[in-house]
N, CA, C and O atoms as CSV, one atom per row, in Angstrom:
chain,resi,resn,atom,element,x,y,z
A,1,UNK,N,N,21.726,4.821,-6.659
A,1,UNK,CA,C,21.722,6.148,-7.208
A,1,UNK,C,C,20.387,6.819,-6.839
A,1,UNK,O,O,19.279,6.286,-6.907
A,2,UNK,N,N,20.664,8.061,-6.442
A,2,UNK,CA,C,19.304,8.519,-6.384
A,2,UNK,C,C,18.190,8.913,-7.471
A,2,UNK,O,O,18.616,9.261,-8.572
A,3,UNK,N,N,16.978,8.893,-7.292
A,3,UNK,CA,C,16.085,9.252,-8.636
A,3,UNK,C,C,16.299,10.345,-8.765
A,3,UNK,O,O,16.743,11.091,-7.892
A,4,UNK,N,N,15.911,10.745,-10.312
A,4,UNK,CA,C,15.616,12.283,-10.635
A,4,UNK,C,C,14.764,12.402,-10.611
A,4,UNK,O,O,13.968,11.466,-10.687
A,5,UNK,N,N,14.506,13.340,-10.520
A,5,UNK,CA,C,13.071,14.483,-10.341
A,5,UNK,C,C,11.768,13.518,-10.886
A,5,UNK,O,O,10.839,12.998,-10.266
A,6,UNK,N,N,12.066,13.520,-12.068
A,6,UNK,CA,C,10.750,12.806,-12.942
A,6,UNK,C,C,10.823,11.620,-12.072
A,6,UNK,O,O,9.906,11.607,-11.251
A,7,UNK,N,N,11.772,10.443,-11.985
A,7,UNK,CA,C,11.226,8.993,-11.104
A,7,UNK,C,C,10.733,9.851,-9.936
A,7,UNK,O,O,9.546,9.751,-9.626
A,8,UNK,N,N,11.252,10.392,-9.496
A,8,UNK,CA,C,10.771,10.931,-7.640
A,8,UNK,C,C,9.246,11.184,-7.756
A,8,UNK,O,O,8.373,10.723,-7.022
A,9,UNK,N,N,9.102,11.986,-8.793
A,9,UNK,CA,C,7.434,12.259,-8.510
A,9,UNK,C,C,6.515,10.656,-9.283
A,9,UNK,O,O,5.503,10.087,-8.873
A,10,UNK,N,N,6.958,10.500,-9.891
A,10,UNK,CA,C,6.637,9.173,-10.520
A,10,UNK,C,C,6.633,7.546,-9.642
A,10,UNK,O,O,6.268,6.393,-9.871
A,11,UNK,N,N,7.179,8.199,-8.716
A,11,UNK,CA,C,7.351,6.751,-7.529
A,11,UNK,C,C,6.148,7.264,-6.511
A,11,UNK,O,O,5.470,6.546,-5.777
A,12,UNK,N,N,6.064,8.751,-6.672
A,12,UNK,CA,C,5.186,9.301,-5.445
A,12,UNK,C,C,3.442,8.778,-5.998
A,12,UNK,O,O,2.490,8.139,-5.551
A,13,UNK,N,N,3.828,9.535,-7.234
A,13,UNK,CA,C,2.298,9.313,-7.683
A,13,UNK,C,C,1.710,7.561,-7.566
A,13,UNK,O,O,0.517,7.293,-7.426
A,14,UNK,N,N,2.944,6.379,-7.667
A,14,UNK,CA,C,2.374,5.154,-7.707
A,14,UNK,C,C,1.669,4.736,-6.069
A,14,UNK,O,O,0.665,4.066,-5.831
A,15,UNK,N,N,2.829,5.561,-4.907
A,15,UNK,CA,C,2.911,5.588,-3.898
A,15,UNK,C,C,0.923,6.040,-3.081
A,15,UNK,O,O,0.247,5.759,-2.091
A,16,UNK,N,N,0.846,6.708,-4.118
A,16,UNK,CA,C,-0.726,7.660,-3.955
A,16,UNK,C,C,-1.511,6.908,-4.409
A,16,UNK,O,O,-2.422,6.437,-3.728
A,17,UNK,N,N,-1.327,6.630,-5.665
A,17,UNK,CA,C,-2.410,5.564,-6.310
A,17,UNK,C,C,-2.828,4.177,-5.907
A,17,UNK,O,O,-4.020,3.877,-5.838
A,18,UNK,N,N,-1.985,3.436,-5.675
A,18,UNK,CA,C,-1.941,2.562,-4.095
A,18,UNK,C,C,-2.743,2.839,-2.975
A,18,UNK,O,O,-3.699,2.146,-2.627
A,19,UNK,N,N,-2.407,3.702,-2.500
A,19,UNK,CA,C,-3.218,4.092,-0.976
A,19,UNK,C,C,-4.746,3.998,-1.680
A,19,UNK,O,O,-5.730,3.370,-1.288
A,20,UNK,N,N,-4.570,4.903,-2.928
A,20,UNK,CA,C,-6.361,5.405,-3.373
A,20,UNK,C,C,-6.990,4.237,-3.513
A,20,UNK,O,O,-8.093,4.062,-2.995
A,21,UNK,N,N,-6.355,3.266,-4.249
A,21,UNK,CA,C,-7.146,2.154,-5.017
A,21,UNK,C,C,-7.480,1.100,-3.811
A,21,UNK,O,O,-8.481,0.386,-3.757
A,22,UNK,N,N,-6.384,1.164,-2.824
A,22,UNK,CA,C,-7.018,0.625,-1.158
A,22,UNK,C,C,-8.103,0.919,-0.631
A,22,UNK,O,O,-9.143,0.303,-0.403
A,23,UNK,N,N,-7.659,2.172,-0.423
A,23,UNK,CA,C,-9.193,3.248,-0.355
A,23,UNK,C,C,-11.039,2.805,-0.709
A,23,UNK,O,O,-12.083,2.573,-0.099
A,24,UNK,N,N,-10.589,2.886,-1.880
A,24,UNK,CA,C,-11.577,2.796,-2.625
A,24,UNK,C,C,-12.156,1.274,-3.308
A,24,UNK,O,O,-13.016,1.104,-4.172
A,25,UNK,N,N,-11.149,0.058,-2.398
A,25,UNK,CA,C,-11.325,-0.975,-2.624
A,25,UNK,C,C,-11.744,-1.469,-4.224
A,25,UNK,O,O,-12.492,-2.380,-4.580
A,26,UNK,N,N,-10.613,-0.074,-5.373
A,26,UNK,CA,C,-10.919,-0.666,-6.576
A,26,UNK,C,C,-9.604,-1.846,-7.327
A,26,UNK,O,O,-8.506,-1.524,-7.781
A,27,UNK,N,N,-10.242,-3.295,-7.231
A,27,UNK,CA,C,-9.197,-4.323,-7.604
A,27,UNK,C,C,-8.556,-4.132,-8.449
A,27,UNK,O,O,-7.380,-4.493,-8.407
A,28,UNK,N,N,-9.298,-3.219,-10.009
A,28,UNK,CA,C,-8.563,-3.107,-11.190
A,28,UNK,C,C,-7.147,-2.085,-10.832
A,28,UNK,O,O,-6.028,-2.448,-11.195
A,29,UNK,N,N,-7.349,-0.892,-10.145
A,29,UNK,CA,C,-6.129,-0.004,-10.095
A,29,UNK,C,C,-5.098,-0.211,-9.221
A,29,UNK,O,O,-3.957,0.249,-9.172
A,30,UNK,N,N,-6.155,-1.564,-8.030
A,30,UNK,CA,C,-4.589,-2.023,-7.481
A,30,UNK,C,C,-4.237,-2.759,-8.015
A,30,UNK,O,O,-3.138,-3.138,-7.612
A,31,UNK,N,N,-4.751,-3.466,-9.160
A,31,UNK,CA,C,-2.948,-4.192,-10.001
A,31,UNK,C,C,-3.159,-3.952,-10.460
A,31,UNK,O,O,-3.639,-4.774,-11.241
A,32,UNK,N,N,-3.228,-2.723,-10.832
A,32,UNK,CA,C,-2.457,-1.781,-12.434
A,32,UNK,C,C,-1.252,-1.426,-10.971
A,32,UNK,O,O,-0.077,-1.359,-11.332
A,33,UNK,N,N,-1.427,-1.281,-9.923
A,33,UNK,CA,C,0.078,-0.833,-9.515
A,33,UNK,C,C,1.374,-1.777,-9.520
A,33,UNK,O,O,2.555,-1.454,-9.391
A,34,UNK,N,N,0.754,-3.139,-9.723
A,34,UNK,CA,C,1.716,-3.777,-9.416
A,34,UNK,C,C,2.253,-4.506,-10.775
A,34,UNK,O,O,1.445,-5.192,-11.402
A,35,UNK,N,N,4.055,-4.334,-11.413
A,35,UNK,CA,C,4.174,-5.167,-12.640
A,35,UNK,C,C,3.317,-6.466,-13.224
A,35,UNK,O,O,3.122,-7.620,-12.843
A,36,UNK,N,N,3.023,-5.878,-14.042
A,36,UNK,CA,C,2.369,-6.881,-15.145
A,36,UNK,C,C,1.323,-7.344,-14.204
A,36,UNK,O,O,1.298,-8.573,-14.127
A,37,UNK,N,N,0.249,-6.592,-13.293
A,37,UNK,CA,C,-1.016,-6.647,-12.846
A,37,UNK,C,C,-0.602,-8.199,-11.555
A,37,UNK,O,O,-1.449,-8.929,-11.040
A,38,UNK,N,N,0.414,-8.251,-11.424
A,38,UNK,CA,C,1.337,-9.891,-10.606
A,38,UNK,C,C,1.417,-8.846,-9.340
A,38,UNK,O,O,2.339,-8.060,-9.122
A,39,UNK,N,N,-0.023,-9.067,-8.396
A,39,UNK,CA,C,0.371,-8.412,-6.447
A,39,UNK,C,C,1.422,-9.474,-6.029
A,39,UNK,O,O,1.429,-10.704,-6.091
A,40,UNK,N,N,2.087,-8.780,-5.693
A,40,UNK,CA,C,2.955,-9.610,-4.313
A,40,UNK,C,C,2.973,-8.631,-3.253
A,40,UNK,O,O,3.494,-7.539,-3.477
A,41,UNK,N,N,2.454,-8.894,-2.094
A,41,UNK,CA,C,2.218,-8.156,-0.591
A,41,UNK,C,C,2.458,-9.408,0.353
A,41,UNK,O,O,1.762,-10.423,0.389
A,42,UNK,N,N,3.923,-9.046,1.336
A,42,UNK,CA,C,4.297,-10.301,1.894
A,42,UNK,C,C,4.349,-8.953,3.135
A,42,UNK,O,O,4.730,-7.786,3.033
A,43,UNK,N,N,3.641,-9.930,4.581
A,43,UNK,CA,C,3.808,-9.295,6.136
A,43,UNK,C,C,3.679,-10.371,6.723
A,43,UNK,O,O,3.677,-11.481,6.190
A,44,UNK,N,N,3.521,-10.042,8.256
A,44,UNK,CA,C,3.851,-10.785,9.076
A,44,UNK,C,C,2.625,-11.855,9.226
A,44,UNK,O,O,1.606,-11.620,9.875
A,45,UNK,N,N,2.890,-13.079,8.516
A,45,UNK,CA,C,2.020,-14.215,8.870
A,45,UNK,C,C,1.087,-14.062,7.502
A,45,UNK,O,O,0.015,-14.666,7.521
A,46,UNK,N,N,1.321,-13.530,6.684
A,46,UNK,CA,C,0.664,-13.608,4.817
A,46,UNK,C,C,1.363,-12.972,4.150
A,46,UNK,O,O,2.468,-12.450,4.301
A,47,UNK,N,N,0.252,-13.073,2.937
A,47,UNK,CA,C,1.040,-12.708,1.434
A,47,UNK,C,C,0.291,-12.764,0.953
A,47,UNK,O,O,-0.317,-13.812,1.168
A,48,UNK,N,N,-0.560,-11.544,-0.364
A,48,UNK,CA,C,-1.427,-11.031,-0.668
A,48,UNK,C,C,-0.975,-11.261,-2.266
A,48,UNK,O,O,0.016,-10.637,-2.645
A,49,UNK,N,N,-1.717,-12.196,-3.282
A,49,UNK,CA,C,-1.349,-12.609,-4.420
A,49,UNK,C,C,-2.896,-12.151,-5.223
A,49,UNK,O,O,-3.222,-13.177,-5.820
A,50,UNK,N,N,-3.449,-11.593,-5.359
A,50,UNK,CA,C,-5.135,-11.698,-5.614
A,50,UNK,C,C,-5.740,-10.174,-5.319
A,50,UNK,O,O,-6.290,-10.021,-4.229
A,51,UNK,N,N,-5.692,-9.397,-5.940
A,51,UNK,CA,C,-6.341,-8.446,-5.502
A,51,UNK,C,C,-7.430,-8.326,-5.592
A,51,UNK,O,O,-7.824,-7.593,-4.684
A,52,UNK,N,N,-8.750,-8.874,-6.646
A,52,UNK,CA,C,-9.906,-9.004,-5.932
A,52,UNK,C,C,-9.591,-9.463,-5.029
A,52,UNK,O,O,-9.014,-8.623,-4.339
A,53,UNK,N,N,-9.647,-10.806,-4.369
A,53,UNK,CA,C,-9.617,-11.576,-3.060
A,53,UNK,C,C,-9.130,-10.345,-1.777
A,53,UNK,O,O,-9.462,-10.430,-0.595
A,54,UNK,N,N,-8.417,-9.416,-2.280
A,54,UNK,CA,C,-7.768,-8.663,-1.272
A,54,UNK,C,C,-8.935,-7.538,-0.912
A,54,UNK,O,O,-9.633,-7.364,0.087
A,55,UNK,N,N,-8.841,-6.975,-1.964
A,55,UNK,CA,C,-10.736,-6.222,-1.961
A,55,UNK,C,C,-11.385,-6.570,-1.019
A,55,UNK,O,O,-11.624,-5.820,-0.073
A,56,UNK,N,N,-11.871,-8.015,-1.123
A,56,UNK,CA,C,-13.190,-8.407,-0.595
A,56,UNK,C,C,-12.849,-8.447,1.104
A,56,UNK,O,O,-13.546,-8.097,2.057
A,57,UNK,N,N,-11.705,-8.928,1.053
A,57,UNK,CA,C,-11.201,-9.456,2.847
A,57,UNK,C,C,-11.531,-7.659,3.496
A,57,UNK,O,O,-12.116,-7.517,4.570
A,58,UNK,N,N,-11.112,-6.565,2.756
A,58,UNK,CA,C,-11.155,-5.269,3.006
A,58,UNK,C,C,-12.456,-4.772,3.555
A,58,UNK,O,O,-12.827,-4.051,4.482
A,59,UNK,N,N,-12.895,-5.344,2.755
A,59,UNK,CA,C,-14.682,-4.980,2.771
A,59,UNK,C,C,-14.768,-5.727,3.490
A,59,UNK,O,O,-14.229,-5.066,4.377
A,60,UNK,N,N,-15.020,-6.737,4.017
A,60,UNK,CA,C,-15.110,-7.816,4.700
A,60,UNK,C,C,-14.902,-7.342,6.322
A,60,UNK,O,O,-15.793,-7.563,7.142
A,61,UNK,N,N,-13.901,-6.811,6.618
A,61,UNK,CA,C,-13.066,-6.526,8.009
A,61,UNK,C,C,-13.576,-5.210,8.181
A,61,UNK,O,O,-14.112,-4.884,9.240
A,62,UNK,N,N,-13.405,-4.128,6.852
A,62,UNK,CA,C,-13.740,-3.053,7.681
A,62,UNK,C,C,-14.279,-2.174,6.819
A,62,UNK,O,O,-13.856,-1.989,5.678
A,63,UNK,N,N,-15.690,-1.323,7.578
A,63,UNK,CA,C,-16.271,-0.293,6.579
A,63,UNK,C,C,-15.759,1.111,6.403
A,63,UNK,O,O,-16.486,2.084,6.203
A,64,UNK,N,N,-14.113,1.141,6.520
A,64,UNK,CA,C,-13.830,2.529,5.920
A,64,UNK,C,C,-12.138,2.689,6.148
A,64,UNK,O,O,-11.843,2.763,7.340
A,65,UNK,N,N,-11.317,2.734,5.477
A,65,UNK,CA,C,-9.808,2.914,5.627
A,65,UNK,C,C,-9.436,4.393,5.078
A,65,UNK,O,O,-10.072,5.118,4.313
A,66,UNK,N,N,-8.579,4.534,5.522
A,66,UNK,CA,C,-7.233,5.898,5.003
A,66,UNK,C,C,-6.083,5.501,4.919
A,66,UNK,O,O,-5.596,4.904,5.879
A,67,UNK,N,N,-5.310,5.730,3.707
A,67,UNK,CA,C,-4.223,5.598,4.024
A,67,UNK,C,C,-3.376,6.417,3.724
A,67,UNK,O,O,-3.139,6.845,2.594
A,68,UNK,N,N,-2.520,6.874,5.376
A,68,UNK,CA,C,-1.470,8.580,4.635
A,68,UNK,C,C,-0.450,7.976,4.367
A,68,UNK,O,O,-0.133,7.126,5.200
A,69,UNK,N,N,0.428,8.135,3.198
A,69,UNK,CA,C,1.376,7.917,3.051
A,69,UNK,C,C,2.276,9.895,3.247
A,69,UNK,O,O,2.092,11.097,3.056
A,70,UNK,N,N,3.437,8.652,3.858
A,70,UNK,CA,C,4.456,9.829,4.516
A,70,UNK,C,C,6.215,9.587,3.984
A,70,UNK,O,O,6.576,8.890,3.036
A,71,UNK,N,N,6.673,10.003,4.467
A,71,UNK,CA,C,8.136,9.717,4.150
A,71,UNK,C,C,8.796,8.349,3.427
A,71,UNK,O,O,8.865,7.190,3.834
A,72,UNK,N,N,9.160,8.855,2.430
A,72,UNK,CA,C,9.660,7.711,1.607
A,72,UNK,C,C,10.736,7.843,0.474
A,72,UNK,O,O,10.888,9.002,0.088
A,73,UNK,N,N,11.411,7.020,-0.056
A,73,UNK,CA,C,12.913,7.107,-0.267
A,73,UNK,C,C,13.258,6.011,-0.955
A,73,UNK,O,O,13.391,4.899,-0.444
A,74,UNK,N,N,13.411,6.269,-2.098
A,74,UNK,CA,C,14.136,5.148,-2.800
A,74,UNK,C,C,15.107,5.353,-3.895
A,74,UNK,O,O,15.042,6.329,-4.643
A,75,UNK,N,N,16.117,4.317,-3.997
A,75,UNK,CA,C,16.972,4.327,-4.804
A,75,UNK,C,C,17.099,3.734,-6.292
A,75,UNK,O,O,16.914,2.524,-6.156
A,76,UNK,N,N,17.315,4.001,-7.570
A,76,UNK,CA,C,17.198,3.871,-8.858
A,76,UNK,C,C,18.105,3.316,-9.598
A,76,UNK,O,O,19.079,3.984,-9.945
A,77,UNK,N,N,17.972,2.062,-9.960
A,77,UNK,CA,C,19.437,1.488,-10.378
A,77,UNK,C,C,18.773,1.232,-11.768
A,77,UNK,O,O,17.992,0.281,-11.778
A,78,UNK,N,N,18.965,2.009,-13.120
A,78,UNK,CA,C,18.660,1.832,-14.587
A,78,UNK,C,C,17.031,1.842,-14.597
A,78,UNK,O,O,16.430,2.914,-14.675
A,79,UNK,N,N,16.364,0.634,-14.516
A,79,UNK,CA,C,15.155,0.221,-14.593
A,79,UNK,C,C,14.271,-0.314,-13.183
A,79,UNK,O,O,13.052,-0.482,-13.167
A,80,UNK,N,N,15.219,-0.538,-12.002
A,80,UNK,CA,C,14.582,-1.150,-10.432
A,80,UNK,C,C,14.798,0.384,-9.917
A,80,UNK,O,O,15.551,1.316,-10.197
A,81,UNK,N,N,13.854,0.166,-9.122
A,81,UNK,CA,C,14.313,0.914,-7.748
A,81,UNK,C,C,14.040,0.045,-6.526
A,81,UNK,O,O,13.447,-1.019,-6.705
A,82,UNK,N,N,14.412,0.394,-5.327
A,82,UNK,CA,C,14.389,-0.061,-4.052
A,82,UNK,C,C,14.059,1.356,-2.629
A,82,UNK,O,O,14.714,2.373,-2.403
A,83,UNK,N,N,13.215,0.997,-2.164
A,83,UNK,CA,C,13.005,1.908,-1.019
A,83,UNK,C,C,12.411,1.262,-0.075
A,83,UNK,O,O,12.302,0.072,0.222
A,84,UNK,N,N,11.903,2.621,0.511
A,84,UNK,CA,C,10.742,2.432,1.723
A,84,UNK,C,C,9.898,3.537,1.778
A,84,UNK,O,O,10.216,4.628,1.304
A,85,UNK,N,N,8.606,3.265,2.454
A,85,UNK,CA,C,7.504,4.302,2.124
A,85,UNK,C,C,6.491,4.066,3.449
A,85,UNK,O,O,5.660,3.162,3.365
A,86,UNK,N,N,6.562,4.865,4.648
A,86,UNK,CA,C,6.120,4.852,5.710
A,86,UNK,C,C,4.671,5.625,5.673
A,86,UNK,O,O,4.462,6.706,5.121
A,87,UNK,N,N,3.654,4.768,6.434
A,87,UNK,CA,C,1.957,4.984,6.404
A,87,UNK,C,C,1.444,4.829,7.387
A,87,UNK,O,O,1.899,3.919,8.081
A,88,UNK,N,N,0.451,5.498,7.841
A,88,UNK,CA,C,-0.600,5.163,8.454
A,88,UNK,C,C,-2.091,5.118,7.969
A,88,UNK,O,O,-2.854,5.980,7.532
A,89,UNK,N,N,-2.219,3.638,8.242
A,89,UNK,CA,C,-3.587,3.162,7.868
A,89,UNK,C,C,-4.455,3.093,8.612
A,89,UNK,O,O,-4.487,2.222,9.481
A,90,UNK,N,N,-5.397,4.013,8.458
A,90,UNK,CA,C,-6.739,4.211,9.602
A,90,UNK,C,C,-7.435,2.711,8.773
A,90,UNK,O,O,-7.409,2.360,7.593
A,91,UNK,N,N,-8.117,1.991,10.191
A,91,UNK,CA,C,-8.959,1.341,9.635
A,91,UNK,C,C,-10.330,1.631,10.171
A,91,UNK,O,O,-10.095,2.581,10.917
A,92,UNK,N,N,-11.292,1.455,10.230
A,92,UNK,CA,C,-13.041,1.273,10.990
A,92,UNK,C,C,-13.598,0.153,10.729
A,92,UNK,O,O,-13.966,-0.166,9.598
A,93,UNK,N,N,-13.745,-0.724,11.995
A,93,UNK,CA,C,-14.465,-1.622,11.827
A,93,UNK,C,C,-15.715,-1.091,13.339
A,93,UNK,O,O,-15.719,-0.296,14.279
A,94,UNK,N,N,-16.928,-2.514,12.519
A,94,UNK,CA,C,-17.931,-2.634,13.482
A,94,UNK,C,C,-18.225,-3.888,14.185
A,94,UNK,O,O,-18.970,-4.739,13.699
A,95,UNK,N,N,-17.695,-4.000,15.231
A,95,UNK,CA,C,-17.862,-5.268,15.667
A,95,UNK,C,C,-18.872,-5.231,17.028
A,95,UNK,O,O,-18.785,-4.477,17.997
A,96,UNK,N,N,-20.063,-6.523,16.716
A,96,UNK,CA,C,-21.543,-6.315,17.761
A,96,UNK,C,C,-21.906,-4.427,17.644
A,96,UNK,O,O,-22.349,-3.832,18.627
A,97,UNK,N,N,-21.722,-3.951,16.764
A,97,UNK,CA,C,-22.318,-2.387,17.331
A,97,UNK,C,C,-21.933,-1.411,18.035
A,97,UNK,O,O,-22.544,-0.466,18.534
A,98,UNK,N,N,-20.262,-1.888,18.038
A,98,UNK,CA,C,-19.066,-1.063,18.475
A,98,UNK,C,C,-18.414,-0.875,17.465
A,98,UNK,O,O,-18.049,-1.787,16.724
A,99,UNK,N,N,-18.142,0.482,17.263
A,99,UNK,CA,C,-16.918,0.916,16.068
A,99,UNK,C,C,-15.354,1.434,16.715
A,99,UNK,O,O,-15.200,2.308,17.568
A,100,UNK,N,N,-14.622,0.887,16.261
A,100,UNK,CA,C,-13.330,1.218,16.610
A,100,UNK,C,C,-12.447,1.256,15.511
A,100,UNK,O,O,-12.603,0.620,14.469
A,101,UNK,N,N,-11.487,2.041,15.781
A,101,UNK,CA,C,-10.399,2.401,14.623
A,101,UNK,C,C,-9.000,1.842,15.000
A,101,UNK,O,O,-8.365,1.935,16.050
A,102,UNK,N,N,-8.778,1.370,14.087
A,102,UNK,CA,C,-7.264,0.954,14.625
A,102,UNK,C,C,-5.921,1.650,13.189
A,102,UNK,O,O,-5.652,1.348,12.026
A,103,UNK,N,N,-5.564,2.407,13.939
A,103,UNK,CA,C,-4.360,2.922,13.018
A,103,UNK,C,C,-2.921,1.718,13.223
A,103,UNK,O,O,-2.237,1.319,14.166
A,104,UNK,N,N,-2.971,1.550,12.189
A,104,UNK,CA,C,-1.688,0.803,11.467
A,104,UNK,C,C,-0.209,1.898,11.097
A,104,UNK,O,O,-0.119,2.689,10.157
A,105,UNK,N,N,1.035,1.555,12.386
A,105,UNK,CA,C,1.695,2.629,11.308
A,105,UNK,C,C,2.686,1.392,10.393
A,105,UNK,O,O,2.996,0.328,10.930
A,106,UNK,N,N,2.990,1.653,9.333
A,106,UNK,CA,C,3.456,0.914,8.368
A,106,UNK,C,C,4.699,1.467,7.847
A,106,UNK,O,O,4.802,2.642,7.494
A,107,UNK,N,N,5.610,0.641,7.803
A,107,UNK,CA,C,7.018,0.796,6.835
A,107,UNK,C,C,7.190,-0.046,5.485
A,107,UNK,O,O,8.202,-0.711,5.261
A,108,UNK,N,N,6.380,0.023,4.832
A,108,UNK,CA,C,6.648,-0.720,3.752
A,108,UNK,C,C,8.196,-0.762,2.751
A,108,UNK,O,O,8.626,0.188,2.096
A,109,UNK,N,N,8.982,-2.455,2.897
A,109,UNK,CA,C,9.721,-2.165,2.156
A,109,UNK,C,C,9.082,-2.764,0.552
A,109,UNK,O,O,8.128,-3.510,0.332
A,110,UNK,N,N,10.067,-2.079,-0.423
A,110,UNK,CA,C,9.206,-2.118,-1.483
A,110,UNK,C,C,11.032,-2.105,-2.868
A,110,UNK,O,O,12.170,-1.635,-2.868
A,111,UNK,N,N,10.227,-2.871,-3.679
A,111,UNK,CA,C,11.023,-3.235,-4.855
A,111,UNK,C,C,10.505,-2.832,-6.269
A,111,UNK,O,O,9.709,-3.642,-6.746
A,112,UNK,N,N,10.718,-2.034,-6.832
A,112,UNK,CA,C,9.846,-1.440,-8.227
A,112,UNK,C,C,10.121,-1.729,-9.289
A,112,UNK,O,O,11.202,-2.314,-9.217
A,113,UNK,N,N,9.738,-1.670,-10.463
A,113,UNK,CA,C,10.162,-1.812,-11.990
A,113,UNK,C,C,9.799,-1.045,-12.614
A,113,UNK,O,O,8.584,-0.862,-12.548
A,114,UNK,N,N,10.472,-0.298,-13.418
A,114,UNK,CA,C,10.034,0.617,-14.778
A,114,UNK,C,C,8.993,-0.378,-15.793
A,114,UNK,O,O,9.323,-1.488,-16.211
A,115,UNK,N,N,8.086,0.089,-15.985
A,115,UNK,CA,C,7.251,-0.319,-17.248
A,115,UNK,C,C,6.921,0.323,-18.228
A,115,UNK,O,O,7.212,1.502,-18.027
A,116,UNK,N,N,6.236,0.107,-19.671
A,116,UNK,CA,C,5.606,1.328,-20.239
A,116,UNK,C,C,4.393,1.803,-19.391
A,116,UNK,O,O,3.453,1.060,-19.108
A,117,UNK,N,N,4.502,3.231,-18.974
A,117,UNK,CA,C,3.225,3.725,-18.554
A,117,UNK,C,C,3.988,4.103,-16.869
A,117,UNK,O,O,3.380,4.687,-15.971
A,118,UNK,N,N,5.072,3.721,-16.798
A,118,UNK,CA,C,6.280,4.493,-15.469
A,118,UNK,C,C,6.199,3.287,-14.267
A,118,UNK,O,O,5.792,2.152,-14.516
A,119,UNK,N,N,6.438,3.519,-13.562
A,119,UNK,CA,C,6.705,2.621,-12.196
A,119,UNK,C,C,5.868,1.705,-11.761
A,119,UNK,O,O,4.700,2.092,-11.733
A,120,UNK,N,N,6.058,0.611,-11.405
A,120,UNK,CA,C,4.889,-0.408,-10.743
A,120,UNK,C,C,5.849,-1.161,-9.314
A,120,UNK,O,O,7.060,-1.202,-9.094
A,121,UNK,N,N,5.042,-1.517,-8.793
A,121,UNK,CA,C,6.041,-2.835,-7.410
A,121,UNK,C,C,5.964,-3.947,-7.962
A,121,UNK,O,O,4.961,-4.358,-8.545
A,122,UNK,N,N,7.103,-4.598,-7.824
A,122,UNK,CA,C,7.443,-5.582,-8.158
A,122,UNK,C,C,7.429,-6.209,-6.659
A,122,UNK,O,O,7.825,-7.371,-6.749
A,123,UNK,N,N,7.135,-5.888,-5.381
A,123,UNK,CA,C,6.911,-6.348,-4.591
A,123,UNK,C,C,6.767,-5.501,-3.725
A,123,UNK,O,O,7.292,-4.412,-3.957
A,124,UNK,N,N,6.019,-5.673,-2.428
A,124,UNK,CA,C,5.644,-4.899,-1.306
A,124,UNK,C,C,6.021,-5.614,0.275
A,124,UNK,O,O,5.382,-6.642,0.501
A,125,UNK,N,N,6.863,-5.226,1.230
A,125,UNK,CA,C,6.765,-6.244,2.230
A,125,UNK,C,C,5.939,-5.002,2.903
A,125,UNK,O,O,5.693,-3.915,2.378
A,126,UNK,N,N,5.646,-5.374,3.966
A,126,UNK,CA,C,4.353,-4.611,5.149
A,126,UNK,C,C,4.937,-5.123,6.159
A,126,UNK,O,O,4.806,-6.320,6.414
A,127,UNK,N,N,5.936,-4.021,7.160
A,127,UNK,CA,C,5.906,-4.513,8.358
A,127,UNK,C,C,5.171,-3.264,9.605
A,127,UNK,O,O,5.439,-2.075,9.778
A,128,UNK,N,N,4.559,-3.828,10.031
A,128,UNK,CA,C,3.750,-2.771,11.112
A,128,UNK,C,C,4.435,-2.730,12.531
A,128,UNK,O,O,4.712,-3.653,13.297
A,129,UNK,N,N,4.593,-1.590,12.621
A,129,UNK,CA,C,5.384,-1.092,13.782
A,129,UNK,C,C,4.705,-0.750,15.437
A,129,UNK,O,O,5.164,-0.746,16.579
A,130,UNK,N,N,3.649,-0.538,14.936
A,130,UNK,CA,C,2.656,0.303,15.927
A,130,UNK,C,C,1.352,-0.139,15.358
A,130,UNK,O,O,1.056,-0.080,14.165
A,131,UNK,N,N,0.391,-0.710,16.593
A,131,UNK,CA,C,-1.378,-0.631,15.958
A,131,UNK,C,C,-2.026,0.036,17.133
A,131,UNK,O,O,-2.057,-0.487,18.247
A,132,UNK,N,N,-2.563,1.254,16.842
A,132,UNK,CA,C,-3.195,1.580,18.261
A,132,UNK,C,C,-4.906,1.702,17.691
A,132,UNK,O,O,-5.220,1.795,16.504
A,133,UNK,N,N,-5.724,1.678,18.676
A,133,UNK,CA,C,-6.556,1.192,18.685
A,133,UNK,C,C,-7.605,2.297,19.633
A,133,UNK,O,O,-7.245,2.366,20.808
A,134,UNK,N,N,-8.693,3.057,19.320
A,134,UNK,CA,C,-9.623,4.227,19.880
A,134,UNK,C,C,-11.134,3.672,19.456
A,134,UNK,O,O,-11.586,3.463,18.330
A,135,UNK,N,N,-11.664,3.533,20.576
A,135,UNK,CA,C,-13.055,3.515,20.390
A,135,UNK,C,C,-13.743,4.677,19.565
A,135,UNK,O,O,-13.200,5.782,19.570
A,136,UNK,N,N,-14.942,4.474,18.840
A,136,UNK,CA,C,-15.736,5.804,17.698
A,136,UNK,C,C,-17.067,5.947,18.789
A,136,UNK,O,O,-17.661,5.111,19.470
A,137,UNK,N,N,-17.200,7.167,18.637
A,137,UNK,CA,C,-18.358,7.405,19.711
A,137,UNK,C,C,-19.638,6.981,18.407
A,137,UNK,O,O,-20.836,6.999,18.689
């Protein structure tokens, strides 16, 4: 079934808050996105259970991300929904004193739950479609 209005913007806003709390490499608001503060982020060759730990690898790899979230779509059955939510993730890293960016485009499929306080993922898969890659002057 499709969402109404209220889930639609309510899936968007979790959809945003996600990207931000990536962003901003803050651990607490990325699991407040995910039910009962429980990450599950499964891609190709991992699975992301730990969001400090996820933080740090962030910081770790690279000094600056974006992430646009774009087209996305999901369906509402009582209390789940099910979609997909397509991104591109700028990353910047510095490696020896070279900076390069590598954009990630991303299709995340994704599984949600109603909670008190509105929508969370109940799971995230990450499959990347495209990584292109530009030197930073």
């Amino acid at each position: 079934m499709h969402p109404s209005v209220e889930d639609r913007f309510a899936i968007q806003d979790l959809l945003f808050r996600y990207a931000r709390a990536v962003d901003e490499r803050d651990a607490g608001e990325f699991a407040a996105c995910f039910a009962g503060g429980q990450v599950r982020i499964t891609g190709p060759g991992f699975e992301i259970l730990d969001a400090g730990q996820n933080m740090a690898t962030l910081k770790a790899m690279f000094e600056w991300t974006m992430h646009k979230v774009f087209n996305h779509e999901f369906q509402v059955e009582g209390g789940r929904a099910t979609g997909y939510t397509y991104c591109v993730a700028s990353h910047v890293r510095n490696q020896q004193g070279r900076r390069s960016k590598l954009d990630w485009h991303i299709r995340y499929e994704d599984e949600l739950v109603r909670e008190e306080g509105g929508w969370r993922f109940r799971k995230r898969h990450l499959n990347v479609g495209l990584i292109e890659t530009l030197p930073l002057d």
